[in-house]
C-alpha positions as CSV (number, residue, x, y, z in Angstrom):
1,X,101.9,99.8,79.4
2,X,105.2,101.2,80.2
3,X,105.6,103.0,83.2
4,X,109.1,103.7,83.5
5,X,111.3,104.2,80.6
6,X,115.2,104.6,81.4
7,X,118.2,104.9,78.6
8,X,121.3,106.8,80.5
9,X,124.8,106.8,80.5
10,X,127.1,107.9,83.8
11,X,131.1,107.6,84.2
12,X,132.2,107.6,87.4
13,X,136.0,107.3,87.8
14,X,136.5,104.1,85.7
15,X,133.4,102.7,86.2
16,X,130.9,103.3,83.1
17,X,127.0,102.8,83.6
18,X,125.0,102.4,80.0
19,X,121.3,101.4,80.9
20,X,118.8,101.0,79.0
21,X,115.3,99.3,79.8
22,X,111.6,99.9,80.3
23,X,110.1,98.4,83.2
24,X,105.4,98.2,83.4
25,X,104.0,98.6,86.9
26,X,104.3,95.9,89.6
27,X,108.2,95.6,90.7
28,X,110.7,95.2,89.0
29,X,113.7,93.6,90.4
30,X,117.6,95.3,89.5
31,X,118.9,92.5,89.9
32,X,123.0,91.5,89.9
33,X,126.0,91.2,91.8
34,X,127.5,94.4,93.9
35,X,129.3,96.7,91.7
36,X,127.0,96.1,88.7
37,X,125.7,99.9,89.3
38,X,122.1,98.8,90.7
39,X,122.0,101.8,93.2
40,X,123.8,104.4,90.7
41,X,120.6,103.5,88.7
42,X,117.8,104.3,91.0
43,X,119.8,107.2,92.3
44,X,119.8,108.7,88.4
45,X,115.9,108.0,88.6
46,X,115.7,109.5,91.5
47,X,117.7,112.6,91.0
48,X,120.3,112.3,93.3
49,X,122.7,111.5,90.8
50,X,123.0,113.5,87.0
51,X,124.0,110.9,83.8
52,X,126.2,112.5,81.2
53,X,123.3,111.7,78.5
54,X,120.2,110.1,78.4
55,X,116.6,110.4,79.4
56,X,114.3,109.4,82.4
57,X,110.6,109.2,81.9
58,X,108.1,107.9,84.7
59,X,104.3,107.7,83.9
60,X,104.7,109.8,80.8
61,X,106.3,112.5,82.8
62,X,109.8,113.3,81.8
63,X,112.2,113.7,84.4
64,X,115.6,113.6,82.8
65,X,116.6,114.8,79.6
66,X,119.4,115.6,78.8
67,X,118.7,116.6,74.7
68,X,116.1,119.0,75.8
69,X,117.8,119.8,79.0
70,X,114.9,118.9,81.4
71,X,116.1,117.5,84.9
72,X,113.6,117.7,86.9
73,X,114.7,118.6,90.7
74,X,114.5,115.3,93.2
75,X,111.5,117.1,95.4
76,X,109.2,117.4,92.3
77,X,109.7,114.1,91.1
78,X,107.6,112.3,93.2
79,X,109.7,109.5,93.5
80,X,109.9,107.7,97.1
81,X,113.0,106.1,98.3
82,X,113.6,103.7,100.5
83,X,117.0,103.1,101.8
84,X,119.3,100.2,103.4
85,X,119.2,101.7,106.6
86,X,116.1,103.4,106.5
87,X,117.4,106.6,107.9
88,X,115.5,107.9,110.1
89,X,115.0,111.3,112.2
90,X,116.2,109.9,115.5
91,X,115.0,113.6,117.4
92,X,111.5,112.7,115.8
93,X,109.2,110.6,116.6
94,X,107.7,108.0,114.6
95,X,104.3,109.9,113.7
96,X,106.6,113.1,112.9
97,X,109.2,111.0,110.8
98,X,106.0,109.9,108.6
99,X,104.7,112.9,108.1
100,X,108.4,114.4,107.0
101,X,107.5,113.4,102.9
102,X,104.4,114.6,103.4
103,X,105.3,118.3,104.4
104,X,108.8,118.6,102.5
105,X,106.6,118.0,99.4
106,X,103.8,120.3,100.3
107,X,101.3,117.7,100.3
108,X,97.6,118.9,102.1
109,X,97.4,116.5,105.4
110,X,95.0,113.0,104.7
111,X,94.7,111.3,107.5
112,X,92.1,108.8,105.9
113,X,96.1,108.0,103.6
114,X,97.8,107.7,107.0
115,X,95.7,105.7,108.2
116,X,95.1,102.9,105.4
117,X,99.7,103.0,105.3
118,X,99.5,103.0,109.3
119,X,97.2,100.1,109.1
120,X,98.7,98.2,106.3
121,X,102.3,98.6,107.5
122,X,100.9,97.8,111.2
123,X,102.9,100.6,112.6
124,X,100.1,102.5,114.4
125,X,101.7,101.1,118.2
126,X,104.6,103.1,117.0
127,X,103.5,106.0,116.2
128,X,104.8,107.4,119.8
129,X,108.0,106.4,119.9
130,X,111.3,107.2,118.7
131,X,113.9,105.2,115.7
132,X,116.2,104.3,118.8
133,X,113.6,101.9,120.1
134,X,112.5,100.5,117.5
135,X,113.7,96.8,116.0
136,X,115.7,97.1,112.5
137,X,112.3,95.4,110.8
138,X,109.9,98.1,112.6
139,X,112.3,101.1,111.1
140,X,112.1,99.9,107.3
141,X,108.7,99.2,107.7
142,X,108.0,103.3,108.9
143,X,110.7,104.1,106.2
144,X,108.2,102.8,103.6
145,X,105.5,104.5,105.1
146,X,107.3,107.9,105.3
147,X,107.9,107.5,101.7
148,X,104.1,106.2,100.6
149,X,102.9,109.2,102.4
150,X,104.7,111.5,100.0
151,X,102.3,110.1,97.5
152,X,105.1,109.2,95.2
153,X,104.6,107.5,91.5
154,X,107.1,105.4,91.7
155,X,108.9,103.8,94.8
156,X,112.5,103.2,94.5
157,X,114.4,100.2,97.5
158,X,117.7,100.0,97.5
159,X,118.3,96.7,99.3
160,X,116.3,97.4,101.5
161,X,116.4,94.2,103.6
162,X,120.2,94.1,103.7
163,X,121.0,95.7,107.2
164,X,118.5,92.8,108.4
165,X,119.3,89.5,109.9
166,X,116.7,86.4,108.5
167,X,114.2,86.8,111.1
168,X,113.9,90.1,110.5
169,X,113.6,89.5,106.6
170,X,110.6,87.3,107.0
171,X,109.0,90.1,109.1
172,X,108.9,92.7,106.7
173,X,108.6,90.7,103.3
174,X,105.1,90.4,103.5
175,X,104.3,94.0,104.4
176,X,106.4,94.0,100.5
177,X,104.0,92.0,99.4
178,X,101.0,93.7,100.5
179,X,102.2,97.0,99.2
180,X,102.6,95.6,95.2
181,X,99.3,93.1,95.9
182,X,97.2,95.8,97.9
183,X,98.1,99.6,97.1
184,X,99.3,98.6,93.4
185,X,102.4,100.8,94.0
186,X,105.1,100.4,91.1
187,X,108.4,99.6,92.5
188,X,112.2,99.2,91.2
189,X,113.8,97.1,94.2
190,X,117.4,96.6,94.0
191,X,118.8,93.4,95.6
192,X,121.6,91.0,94.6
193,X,119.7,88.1,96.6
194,X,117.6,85.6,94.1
195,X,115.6,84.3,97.0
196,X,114.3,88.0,98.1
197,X,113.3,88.6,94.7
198,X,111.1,85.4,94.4
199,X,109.2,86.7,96.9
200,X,108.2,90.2,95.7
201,X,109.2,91.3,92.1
202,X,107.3,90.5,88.8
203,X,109.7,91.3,86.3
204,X,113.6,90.7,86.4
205,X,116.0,93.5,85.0
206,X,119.8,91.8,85.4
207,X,122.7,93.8,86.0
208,X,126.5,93.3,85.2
209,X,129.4,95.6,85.0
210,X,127.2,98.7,84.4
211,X,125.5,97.2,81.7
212,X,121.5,95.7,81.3
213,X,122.4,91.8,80.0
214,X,118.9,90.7,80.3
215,X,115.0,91.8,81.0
216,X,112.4,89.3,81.3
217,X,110.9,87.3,84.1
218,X,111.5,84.9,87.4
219,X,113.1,82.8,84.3
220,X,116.2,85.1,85.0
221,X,116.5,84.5,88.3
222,X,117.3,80.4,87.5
223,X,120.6,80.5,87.1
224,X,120.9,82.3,90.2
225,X,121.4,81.0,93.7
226,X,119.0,81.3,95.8
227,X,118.6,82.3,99.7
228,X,116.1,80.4,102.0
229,X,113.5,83.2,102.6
């Protein structure tokens, strides 16, 4: 079953993105070298960014079109987003920077939700603090949480293990992995590193020059090198 559906086209100085691809739920990896347009992609799916043509559809819910001139605005999309550098409200606390989504959206409080994203993301020791004491890995890892906790059907990560050193990789890559295994949440994870990949997505969308060259499975990622994760 498809659950995301994406055909757009974006110029952007001299730099042309034409995408086209349908991805089914698990993850699915944009994968390619920097510059292919990866993070101009999930920023069209998110809403951030508007394509010159195309369409955007996410669980049978159109979000882009630009035929029938639907764009739907990025807070009613119900698309979470997870960035490099997780940005965080450093005058919040951690509890308060989770519950951000959650009341920006409009969302009814459920704290049986927090809890099971608290727990799973094992976060609930620093719910207290604030960003500025936290370790790189803790930050992503109450990034993803804020953006679970807006409920979202579909969870866009731009990289979001880049800003970390190796140690820290290995820390948060299984909380990745309990998230696709545990909470079935559909993701589109951007990264230009094979060996992260092997680790979390199911299917393989390659990237070059702006383009889609290939859609299929870890099979893609062979010709790739790969990083020591």
């Amino acid at each position: 079953m498809t659950m995301l559906s994406v055909d757009v086209e974006k110029h952007l100085g001299h730099f042309t993105l034409t995408a086209r691809f349908d991805a089914a739920s698990g993850v699915t990896a944009l994968f390619g070298p920097s510059g292919a347009g990866k993070t101009t992609l999930i920023n069209i799916v998110a809403g951030l960014v508007t394509p010159e043509r195309g369409r955007v559809v996410v669980d049978d819910a159109v979000l882009f079109d630009s035929a029938a001139r639907v764009n739907v605005p990025v807070h009613k999309r119900r698309v979470g987003y997870v960035f490099q550098e997780g940005r965080l409200f450093p005058h919040l606390t951690i509890a308060s920077n989770l519950d951000y989504g959650r009341r920006m959206n409009g969302l009814p409080a459920d704290a049986a939700a927090t809890q099971q994203i608290v727990g799973l993301l094992d976060i609930g020791h620093l719910l207290t603090r604030r960003p500025r004491n936290l370790s790189g890995g803790e930050r992503q890892r109450v990034a993803i949480g804020r953006a679970l906790l807006m409920q979202p059907r579909l969870l866009l990560l731009d990289e979001p293990l880049a800003s970390l050193d190796t140690a820290r990789k290995r820390e948060v890559l299984p909380y990745l992995e309990r998230l696709r295994d545990e909470m079935k949440v559909p993701m589109v994870y951007v990264s230009h590193h094979a060996g992260e990949l092997r680790r979390i997505a199911t299917q393989v969308v390659r990237m070059e020059d702006g383009r889609v060259t290939a859609r299929g499975g870890m099979e893609l990622l062979d010709r790739a090198d790969t990083d020591a994760l």
